[in-house]
N, C-alpha and C positions, 0 to 999 in steps of 0.2 A: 654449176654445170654450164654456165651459158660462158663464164669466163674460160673454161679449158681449150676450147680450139683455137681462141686468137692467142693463149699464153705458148699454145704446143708450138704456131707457126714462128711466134716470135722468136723463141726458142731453137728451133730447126735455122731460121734466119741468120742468127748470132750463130750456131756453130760452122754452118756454111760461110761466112763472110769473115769468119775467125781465122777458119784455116787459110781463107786465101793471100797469097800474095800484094803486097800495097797496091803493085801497079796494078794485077788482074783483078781486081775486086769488083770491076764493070763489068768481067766476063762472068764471077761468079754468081753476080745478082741475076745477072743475064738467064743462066745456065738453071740455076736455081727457082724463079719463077716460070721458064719453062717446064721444068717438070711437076712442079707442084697444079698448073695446068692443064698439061699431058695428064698427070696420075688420075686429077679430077675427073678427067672427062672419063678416061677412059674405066675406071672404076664404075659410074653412071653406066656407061652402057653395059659391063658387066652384069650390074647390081639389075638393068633393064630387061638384059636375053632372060635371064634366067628366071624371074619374077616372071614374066610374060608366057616360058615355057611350063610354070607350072598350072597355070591356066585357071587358080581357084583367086577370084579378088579379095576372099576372105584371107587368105593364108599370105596375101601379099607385104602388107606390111611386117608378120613375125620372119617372112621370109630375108628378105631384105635387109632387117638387122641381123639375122645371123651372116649372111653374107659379107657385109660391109663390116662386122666385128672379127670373121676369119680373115679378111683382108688385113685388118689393121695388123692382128695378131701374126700376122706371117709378115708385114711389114716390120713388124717390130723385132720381131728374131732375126731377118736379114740386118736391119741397121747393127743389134749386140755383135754378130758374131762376124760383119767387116769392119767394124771396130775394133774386136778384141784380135781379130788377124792384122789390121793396119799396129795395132801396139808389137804385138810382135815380133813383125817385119823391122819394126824401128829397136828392137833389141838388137837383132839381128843384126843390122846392121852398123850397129856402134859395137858391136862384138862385145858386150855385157851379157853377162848368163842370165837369162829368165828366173823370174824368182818360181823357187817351187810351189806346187798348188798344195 
């Protein structure tokens, strides 16, 4: 359990710095640890309003994992499915017919 978040970042790391450009690859490390920053922070304060507006400090911690687990889980569907549109778009474009589902 303790190995899965530094394997997820590394992970996220190598596909961001894959797709880039030789020369942009400063901008994308750039780009890339800003938001992984951004997302942090700002998930925290998510994860804070809402904890705090429930107002019970017993219920805060089951709260807070559910919170931070629907985040992830709607992170995770946004990455598949600009993914599976970024594949498509490059059918599209090389004008090769999509294989049927």
């Amino acid at each position: 359990m303790a190995t899965a978040p530094p394997s997820a970042l590394m992970l996220l790391n190598l596909a961001a710095m894959g797709s880039a450009e030789p020369g942009r690859q400063g901008l994308a490390a750039s780009v890339f640890n800003t938001a992984l920053q951004m997302g942090g922070a700002v998930g925290l304060a998510v994860v804070t309003v809402v904890v705090a507006a429930t107002g019970s400090t017993s219920q805060a911690p089951t709260t807070a994992i559910v919170i931070t687990s629907a985040i992830g889980l709607i992170g995770a569907v946004l990455l598949c499915t600009s993914r599976s549109l970024d594949g498509l778009r490059a059918i599209q474009r090389s004008g090769a017919n999509p294989p049927a589902p």
